[in-house]
N, C-alpha and C positions, 0 to 999 in steps of 0.2 A: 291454292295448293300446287306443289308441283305437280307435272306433267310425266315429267320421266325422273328414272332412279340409279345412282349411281353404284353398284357393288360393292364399294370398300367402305360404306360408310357403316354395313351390318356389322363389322368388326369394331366398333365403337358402341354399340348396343349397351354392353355392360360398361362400359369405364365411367367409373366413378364423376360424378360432376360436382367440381370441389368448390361453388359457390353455395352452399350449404345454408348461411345464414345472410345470402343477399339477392335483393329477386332479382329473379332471371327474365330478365329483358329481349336476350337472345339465347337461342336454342345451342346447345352446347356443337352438334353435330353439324349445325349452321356456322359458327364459329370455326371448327375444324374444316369443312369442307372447302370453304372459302380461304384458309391460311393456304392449302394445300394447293389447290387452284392459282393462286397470285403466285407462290414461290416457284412453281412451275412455270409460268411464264413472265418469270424474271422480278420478282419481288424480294429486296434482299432483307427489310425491316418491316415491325409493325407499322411505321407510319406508311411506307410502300404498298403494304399489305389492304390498307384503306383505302387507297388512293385506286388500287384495283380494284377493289368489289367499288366501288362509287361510278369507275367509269365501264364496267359490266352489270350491273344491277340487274336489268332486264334479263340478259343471260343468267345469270346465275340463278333467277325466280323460278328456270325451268327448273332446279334440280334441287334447290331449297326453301323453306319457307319464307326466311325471309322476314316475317311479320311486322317487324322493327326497323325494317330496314337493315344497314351495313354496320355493324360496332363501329368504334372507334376505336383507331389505335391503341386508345389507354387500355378498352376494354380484349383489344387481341394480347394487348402484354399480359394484364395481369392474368388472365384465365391459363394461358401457358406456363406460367409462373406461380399459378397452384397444381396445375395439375400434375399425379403422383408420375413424377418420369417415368420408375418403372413398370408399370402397368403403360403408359401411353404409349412406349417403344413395343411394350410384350404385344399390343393390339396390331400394330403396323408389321411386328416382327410374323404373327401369326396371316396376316394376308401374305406377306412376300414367302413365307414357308409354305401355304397351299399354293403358288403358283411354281415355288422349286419344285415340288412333288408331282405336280404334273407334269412339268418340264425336263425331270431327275437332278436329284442331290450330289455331288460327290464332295466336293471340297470347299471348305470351308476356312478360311482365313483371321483370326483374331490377331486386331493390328490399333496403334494408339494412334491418337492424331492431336496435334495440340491447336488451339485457337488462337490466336496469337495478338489480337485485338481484344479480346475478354479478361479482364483480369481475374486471377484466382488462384485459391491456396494454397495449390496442389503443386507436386514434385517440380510443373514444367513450370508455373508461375503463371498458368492461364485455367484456362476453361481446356480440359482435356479429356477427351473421347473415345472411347475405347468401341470398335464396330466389330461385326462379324461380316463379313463377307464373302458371301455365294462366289467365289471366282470363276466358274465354268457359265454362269446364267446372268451373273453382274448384277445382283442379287445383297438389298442389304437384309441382313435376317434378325440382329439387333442393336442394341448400342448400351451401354453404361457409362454414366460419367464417372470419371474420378474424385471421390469427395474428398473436400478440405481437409487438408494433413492428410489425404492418401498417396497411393501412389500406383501404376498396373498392376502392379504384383497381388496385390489384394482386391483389385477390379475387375477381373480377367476370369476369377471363378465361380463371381457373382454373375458374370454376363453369359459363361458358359453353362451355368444353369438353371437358363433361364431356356434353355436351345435343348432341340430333339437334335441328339447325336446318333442316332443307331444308323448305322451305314456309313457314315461320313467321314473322312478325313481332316483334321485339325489341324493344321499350319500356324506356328507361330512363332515372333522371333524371340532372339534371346531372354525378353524380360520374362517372358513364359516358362522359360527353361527351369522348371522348378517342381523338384518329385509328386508334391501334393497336388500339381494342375495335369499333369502325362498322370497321377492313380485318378483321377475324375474324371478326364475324358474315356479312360480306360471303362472305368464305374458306368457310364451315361450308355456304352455301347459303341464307340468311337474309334477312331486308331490316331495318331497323330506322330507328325514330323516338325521338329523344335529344332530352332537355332543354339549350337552347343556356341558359348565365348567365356571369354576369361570370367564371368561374374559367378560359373562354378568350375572353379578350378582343377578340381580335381577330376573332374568327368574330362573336360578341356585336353590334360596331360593325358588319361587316360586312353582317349580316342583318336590325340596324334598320333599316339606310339603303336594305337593300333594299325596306325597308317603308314608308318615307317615298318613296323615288322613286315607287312605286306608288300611295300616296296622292297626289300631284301628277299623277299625270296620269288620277284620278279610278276607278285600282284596273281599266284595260284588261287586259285578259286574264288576268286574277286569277279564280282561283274560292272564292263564299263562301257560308256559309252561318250560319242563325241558329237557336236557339230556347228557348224559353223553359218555366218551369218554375216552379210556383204548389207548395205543399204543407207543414204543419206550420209557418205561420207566418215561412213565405221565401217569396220571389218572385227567382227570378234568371235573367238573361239572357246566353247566349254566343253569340259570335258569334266563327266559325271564318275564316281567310283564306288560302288557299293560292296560292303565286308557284310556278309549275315551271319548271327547268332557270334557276335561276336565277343574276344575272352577278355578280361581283367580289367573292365567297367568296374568302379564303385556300385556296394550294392543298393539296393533301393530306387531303381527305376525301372516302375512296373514294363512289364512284357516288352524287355528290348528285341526285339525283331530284326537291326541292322544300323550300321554308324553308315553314315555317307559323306564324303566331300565331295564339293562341286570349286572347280578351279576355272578363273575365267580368265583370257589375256584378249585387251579391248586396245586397236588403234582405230585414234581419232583428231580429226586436226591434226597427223602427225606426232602424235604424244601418244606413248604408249603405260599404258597399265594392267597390273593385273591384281588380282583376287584370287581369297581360298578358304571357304568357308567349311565347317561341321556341321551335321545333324546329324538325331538323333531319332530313332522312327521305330515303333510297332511294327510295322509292315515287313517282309520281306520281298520286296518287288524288284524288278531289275532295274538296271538304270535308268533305263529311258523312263521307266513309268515316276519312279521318287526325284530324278531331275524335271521333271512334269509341273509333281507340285511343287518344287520349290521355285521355281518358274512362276509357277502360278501365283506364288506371294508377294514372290516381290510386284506383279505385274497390280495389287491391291495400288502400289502407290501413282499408278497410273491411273488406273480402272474407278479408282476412289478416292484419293488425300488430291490427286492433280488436278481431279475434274470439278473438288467442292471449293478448290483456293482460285483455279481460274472462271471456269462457269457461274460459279455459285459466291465468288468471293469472302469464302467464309474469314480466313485469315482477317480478314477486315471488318468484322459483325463484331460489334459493341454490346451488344445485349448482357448486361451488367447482373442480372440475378440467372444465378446457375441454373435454376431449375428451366426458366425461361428460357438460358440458350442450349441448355440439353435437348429443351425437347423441340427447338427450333431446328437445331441439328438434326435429330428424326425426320424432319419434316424435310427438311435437304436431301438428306442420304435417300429416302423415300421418292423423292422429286426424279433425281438422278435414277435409280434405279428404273421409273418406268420411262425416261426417255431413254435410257439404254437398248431396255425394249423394244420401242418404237422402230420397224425399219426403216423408217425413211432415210435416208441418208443425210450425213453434215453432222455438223460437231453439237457438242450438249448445249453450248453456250448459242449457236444455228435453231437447235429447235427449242430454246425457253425465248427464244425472239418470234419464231414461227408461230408459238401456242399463242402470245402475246396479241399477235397480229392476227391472226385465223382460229376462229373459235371452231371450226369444224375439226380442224386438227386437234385443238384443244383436249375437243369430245372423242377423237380416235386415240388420243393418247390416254386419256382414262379409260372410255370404254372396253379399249382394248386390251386392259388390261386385268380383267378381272377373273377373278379365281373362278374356275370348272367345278 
């Protein structure tokens, strides 16, 4: 028997164990425990995934049963590959939500990601991802995949209610931008800030011209703010604009509280560009706080899409049955979020080489991370 217990594994108590009519060989939480551990210290495949528990075995005996020894890679695929994605994200989603709560909620980011080695049938032509992310704590809090013949737009509200929104702020870009997901977040207790673009038009026209009347009469009761940013051979400048309660939007979008643009001019290498984006937000906050979040969303494609295509090399995972690499992905985004955690310093890809190498670390990046 084990010796010592790991915390996150009481959040898999109840999840379903989808080998129903085949014996179980190995213990399902043994199975997961071990996926979790390898991906962490740099395991990109099932077959990888074996190859770690075979050359830790002894370590890992302190924290699992074990009895059977290490599955087989057949057996780490197929068992991810039944199991119900959405429950196996809602289990992982519900540990990283009691450690936001200790930690404090604010904002919350719904952002797609495509896989780009997986094939599948979806909008982008891959295995495509739809996450929530904690952006203040680096925090994934769920995931939904896109199914066959979908596409975000109908994924997006599925994965939102799966999530405790009461307090929180909802960032999300344009594919979001659509009445019935701003009345849900609204519904759940939520406030949220959406990227306005051309895919609704008429909000789109609506909220330049709110922006043009505001510049003719010289930006009265507008709140803005500016600032600038020198570093690694950029210099660039934003400047935030906030209109509250503002008039001649189409109707149907619950509890507008304020449009905003955010205008960016970026030199770099000598090449200059610039940007000018809409939102649309519940909130009525000044600038600096709604240039905050929107700040903050974009910062998902750093904080998360950057760190699972180079750390984690997801773009490159082949894992051919969706269910399989949905909930691989879990298990990634999972990964990521507790060495985010971690303070040690060095990059994501520094410390799945560190766990790799140094099982003490290993153990302080799990143990550490466990729900209060």
């Amino acid at each position: 028997m084990p010796d010592q217990e790991l915390g996150f594994i009481r959040y898999f108590a109840a999840l379903p164990d989808p080998r129903v009519n085949r014996a179980k060989k190995h213990a399902l939480s043994d199975i997961l425990g071990v996926t979790l551990c390898a991906v962490i210290c740099g395991a990109d495949s099932f077959e990888e995934i074996e190859r770690f528990g075979d050359a830790r075995v002894d370590w890992l005996k302190k924290f699992f049963p074990l009895a059977n020894g290490i599955p087989s890679h057949d057996t780490f695929n197929r068992v991810l590959a039944a199991l119900d994605r959405q429950v196996f994200a809602a289990c992982f989603g519900q540990w990283m939500a009691d450690l936001s709560t200790a930690t404090g909620l604010k904002a919350i980011a719904i952002d797609g990601k495509a896989c780009r080695g997986a094939s599948g049938d979806t909008f982008s032509g891959c295995l495509h991802l739809v996450s929530a992310w904690a952006t203040e704590n680096g925090l994934i809090l769920g995931q939904e995949a896109v199914p066959d013949n979908g596409h975000e737009i109908t994924t997006i509200p599925v994965l939102l209610k799966a999530l405790d929104l009461k307090g929180a702020v909802v960032t999300i870009d344009a594919a979001g931008c659509q009445k019935a997901i701003v009345e849900q977040i609204r519904a759940q207790g939520g406030d949220y800030v959406v990227t306005v673009k051309g895919n609704q038009q008429a909000l789109h026209r609506a909220v330049a011209a709110a922006f043009e009347k505001a510049g003719e009469t010289g930006w009265a009761g507008c709140d803005l703010s500016a600032s600038v940013e020198d570093g690694h051979g950029r210099h660039e400048e934003r400047y935030v604009t906030v209109i509250r309660a503002p008039e001649g939007l189409p109707a149907g979008w619950k509890d507008v509280g304020a449009v905003v643009v955010v205008g960016r001019e970026r030199v770099a290498n000598g090449k200059n560009a610039s940007t000018c984006h809409f939102y649309l937000t519940s909130l009525r906050g000044t600038a600096e706080e709604l240039g905050g979040y929107v700040r903050g969303h974009w910062g998902v494609e750093n904080g998360l899409h950057w760190c699972l295509d180079i750390a984690f090399r997801e773009d490159e995972n082949r894992t051919r049955d969706t269910n399989a690499g949905a909930n691989l992905g879990v298990v990634r985004r999972v990964s990521a979020s507790l060495l985010k955690q971690d303070p040690t310093r060095g990059s994501i890809k520094a410390k799945r080489l560190n766990a790799g190498w140094d099982q003490q670390y290993l153990e302080q990046v799990l143990q550490g991370f466990k729900a209060s």
